[in-house]
N, C-alpha and C positions, 0 to 999 in steps of 0.2 A: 504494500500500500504506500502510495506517493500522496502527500495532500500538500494542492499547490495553496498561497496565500497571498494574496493582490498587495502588491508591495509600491505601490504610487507612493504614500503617504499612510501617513499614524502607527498602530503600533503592531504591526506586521511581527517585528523581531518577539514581539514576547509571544505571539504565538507560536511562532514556530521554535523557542524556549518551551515552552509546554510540551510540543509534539516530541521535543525528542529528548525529555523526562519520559513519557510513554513508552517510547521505546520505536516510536514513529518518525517518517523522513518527511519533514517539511521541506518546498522550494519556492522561492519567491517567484510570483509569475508579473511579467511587466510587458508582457509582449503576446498577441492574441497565439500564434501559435504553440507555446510554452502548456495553453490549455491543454494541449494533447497528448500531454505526458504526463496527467496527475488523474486520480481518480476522484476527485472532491477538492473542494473551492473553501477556503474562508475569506470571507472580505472583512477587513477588522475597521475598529474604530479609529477616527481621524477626523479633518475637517470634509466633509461630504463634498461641497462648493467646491474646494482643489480639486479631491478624487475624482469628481467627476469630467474637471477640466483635461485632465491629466489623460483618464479613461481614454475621451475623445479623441485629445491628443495622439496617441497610439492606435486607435483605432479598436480599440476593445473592445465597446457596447457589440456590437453584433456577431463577436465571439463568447461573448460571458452572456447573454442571453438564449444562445445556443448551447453554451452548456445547460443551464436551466432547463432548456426544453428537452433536453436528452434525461434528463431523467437523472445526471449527476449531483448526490449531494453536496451542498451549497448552505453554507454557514455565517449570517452576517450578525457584527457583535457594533452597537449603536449605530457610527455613519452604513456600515454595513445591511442594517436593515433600512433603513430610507432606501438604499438602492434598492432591496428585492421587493420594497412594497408597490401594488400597484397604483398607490395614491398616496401624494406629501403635500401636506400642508404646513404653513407657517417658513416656506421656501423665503428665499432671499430674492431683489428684485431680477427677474428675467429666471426664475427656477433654473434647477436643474434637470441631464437624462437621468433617466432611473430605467434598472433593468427588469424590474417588474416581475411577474410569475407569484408573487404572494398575495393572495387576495386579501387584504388587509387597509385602511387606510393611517398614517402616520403622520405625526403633529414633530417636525420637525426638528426643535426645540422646546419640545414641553414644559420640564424641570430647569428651565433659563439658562442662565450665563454661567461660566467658568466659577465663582466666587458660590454659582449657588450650587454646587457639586458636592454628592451626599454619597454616606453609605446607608445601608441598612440589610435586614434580615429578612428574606424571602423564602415562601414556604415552596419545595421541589417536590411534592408526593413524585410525579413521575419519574424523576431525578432517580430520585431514594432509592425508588424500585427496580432498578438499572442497575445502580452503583453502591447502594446503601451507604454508611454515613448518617451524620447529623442532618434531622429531618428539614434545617432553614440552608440557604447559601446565604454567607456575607456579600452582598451585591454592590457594585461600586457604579456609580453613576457619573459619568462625568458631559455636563451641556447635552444630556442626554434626551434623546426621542421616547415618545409615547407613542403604542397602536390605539387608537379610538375607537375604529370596528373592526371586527375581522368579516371573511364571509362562512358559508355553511360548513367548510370542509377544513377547517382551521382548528387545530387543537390549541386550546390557550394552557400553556406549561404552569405560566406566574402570574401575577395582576397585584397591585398594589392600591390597599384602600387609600382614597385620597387623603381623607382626616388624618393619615397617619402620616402622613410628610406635609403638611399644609403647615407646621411649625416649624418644618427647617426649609420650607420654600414658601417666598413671597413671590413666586412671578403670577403676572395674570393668567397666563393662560389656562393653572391648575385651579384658581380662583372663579373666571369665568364657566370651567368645564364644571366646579362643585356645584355654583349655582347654578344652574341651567340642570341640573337633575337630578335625581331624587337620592337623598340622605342615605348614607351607604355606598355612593359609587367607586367602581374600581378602575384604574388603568390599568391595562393591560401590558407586559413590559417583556415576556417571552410567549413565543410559539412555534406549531411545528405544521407542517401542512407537506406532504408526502414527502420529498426529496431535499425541502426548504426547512432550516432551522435558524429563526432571529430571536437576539436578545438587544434589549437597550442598556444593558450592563457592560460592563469591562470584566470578563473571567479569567480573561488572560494578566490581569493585573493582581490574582490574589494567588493565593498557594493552594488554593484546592480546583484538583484537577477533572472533578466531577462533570461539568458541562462538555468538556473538551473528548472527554471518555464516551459522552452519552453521543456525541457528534460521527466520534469515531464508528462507532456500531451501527449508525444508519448506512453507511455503505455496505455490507453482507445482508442490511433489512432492504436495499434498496433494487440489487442483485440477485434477493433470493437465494443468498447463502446464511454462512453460520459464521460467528465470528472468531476471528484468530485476535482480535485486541486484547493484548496482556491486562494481565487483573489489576485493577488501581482500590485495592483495599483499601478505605479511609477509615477503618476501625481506632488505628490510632495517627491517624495524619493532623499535623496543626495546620490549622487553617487561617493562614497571617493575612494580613492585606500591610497595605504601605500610608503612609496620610493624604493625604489629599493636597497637600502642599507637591508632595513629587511627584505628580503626575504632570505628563506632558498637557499641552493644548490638543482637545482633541473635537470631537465633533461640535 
């Protein structure tokens, strides 16, 4: 197994840090036809706006939407999912392409600006049940997107009750989204939809390697085989994250 990882921009390298803690070969892909040597895609978190300048640049869009449509899994971790959603909102003036295939719509920038960049503790049941571990992931959010709808064939992995980050985020958008519906609402912030896996997290920025694992096993679910992905036992694994001060600029 080769899992290539879109290397334009953002934090490419810590994925592929991850893959080969796994015991996985990660390859930077920057050139459409580099796709033909990997069996699955991650597009990681970054500034979207660049990445997609960047994309064009190279001529990518219409090689990484053909992967898509083949049926390769394709793993996007914040700016990453803006691109596989088929609909973004709260875009910058003149939007951007986006490669689409997740039927889902996305807010952008949800959880605001750089300063208002949070962690928190998200419940994984499906996660668990893969990998087992500790039943929450410490989730890192950084100028991060929100999904608002998905459509019928979308499994929602995570969601996050709004009341429960409206005290460490003041941006309007999560303000206007509470108001506007009814007491109790949730974002949405992972899902999975056949060959497509988005999160609005940074996974690749903490020590637990549980999302990265669960990613890894949809290629043998996607092929209709069985999986050879080495055991990633988190019985006793720490699960550190970094501050929020050392992170890069990212979506």
């Amino acid at each position: 197994m080769v899992v290539g990882v879109l290397a334009l921009q953002g934090s490419f390298n810590e994925h592929i840090a991850v893959l080969k803690r796994l015991g996985v070969k990660g390859v930077e892909v920057r050139k459409p036809e580099q796709l033909l040597n990997v069996s699955s895609l991650i597009i990681p978190g970054g500034e979207s706006t660049t990445m997609a300048k960047l994309a064009e640049l190279h001529n990518l869009f219409p090689a990484l939407r053909e992967f898509v449509q083949m049926g390769k899994p394709v793993w996007g971790t914040c700016a990453g999912l803006i691109f596989l959603a088929n609909k973004a909102t709260g875009q910058k003036t003149g939007g951007q392409k986006l490669i689409g295939g997740l039927d889902c719509t996305v807010h952008r920038n949800f959880f605001g600006s750089q300063i208002q960049s949070f962690e928190t503790e998200l419940p994984i049941p499906q996660v668990v049940a893969e990998d087992g571990g500790p039943p929450s992931f410490r989730a890192v959010f950084i100028r991060a997107p929100a999904i608002l709808d998905v459509g019928p064939d979308v499994e929602v992995l995570s969601d996050i009750p709004l009341s429960a980050i409206e005290t460490l985020n003041s941006n309007p958008a999560i303000q206007n989204e509470e108001e506007s519906t009814e007491s109790g609402k949730k974002v949405i912030v992972a899902v999975k939809q056949g060959n497509l896996l988005a999160t609005a997290f940074h996974p690749e920025l903490t020590a637990d390697t549980r999302w990265h694992s669960y990613f890894l096993k949809m290629v043998p679910e996607i092929e209709g085989g069985t999986s050879d992905i080495v055991s990633t036992s988190t019985s006793n694994q720490s699960f550190g994250t970094r501050s929020i001060i050392d992170f890069p600029i990212y979506q």
